[in-house]
N, C-alpha and C positions, 0 to 999 in steps of 0.2 A: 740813429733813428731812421725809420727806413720812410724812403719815400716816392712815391709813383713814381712809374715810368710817363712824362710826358707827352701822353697818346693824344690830347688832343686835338683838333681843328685847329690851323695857323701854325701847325709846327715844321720846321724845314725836316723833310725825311731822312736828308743827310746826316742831321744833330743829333741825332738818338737813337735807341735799339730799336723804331719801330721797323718791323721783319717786312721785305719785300713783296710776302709773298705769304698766306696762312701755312702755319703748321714747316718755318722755315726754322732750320736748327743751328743753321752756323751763322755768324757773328756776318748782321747788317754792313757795322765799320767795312770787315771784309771784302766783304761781298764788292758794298759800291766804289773801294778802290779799283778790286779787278774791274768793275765798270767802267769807269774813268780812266783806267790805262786803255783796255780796248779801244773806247772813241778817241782818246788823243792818238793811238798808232791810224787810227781810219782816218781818222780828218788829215794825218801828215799826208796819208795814200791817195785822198781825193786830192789834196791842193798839188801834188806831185803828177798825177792823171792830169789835171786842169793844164797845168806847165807844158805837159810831154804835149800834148794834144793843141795846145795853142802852137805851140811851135810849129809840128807839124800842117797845120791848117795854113797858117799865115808865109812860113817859108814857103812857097809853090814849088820850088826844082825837088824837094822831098819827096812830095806826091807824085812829079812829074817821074820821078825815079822807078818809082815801084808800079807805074803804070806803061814805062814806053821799053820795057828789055824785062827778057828773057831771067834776068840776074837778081833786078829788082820782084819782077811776080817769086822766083825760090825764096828769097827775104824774106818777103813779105808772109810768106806760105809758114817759115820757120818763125817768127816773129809770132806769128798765131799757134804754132804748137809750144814755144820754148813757157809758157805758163805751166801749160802740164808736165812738163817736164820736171822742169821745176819745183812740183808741188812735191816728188818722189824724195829728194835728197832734205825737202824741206819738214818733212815727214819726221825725217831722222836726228834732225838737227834742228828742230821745232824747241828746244830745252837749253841748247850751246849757245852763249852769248860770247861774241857781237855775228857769227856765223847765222842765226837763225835772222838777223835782219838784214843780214847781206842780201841772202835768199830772198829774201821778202820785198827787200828793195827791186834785185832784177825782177823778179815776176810782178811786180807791179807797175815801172819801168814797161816790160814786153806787153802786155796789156795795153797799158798806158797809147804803144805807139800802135797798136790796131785800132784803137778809139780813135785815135787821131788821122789814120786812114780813112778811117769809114765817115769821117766828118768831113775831109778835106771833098769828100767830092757830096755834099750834101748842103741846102742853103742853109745862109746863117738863121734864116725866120726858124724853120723846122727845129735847126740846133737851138736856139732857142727856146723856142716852146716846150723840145723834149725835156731842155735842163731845168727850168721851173718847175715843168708838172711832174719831174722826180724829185726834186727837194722835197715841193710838198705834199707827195705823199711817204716818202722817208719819214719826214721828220711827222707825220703824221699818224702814221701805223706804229712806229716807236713811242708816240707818249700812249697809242690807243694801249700797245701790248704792256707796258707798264702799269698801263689802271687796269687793263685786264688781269694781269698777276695779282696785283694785290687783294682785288677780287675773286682769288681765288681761281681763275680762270685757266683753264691750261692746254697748251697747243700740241703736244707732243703728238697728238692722233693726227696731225697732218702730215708728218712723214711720208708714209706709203703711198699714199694721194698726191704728195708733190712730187717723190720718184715718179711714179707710175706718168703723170702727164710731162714729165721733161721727157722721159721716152717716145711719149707721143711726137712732143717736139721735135724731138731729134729726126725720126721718122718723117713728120710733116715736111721737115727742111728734105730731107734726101727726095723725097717723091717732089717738092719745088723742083728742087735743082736738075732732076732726070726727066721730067715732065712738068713743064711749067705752068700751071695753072690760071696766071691773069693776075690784073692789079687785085681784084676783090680778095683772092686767094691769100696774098701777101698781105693786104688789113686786116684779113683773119688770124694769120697768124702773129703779127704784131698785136695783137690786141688780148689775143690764150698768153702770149708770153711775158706781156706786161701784169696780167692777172694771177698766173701761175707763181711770177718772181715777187710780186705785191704778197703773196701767201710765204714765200721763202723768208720773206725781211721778216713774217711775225712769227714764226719758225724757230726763225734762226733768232732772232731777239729774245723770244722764250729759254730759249736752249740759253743764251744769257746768263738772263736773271738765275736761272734754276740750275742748269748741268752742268757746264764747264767747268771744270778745276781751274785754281788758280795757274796751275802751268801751262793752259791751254788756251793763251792769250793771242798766239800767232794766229790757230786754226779757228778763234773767234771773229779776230782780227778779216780773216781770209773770206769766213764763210760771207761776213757781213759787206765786205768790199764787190765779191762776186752778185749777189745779188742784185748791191744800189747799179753796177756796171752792167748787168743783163737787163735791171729795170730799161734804164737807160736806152741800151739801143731796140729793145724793143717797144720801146716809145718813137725813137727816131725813122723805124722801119715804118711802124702806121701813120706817122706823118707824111712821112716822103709817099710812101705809095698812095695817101690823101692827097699830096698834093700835082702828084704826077698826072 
């Protein structure tokens, strides 16, 4: 005997075929495992980032290191490219198990210990506040993009619009760093770059629900780690220069 599908109101969306998202073809079950693997490899990355980064903060001769020699500034300098680096060979080996976590580990790891520089010389109030007000909007843009999908709703036209202003960024930052503009200049740009990356997380969470293949758990994994991390310190940037 054949009988409904459970569409109901009160029904868990996990329990049943209802589709993520209208006019969705491939199998719900699916789908929200690849969900659920992605956020367990992210939340291993965040509690991994928290560790690297407490360390860093609270050991002081760390910090002292990469700030008082010649040795430690190269470090430090490598430390902030070996992610990109990284991401080259991770590219390739994005499908090789246990190789494509190795990867994933050090570049999150390398990450990890620039976060943890950049805090060590920043107060705890600030790193506070920056951390709260990214959870909650994390974890807020995520259920928003979810009811947005299921509605039907879809973010792929944000692309070009979020390239096109990280360029800006990137620009904004060089023309800082060669001519410095003032504490205002530095809220301005903490505040485009918190807004900019707040668009990436519903982006990149669309691209989720809807695009990924299932083998492309790493560069899901990746895209979503990079954003909550750039949330982050450009929240940390408009604080500090608030409060300076």
């Amino acid at each position: 005997m054949w009988i409904r599908p459970p569409y109901g109101k009160g029904v868990d969306v996990e329990s049943g075929p209802r589709p993520l998202y209208p006019m969705m073809l491939e199998s719900p079950e699916l789908r929200w495992a690849f969900i659920r693997k992605i956020y367990a490899i992210l939340t291993v990355q965040m509690l991994l980032t928290v560790a690297v980064a407490a360390v860093v903060v609270t050991v002081r001769p760390i910090s002292h290191f990469f700030v008082s020699s010649g040795a430690g500034l190269g470090l430090y300098i490598f430390l902030i490219i070996l992610p990109f680096i990284v991401l080259c060979p991770l590219y390739y080996y994005h499908q090789t198990h246990p190789v494509n976590y190795l990867l994933l580990g050090i570049f999150t790891v390398s990450l990890s210990f620039a976060v943890g520089l950049t805090c060590a010389f920043t107060s705890g109030k600030v790193i506070l506040e920056s951390v709260i007000l990214t959870s909650v909007v994390v974890v807020s843009l995520t259920l928003y993009t979810f009811w947005a999908a299921r509605r039907g709703h879809d973010f792929s036209f944000l692309g070009p619009f979020l390239f096109a202003a990280v360029m800006i960024l990137i620009v904004f930052a060089l023309i800082q760093i060669l001519f410095p503009l003032g504490r205002i200049s530095v809220m301005i740009y903490g505040g485009l770059a918190a807004i900019i990356f707040c668009g990436y997380i519903i982006y990149d969470t669309d691209n989720l629900i809807k695009r990924y293949s299932y083998d492309e758990y790493i560069f899901a994994a990746v895209a979503l780690y990079i954003d909550i991390i750039n949330l982050f310190l450009s929240l940390l940037t408009l604080f500090r220069a608030a409060e300076a």
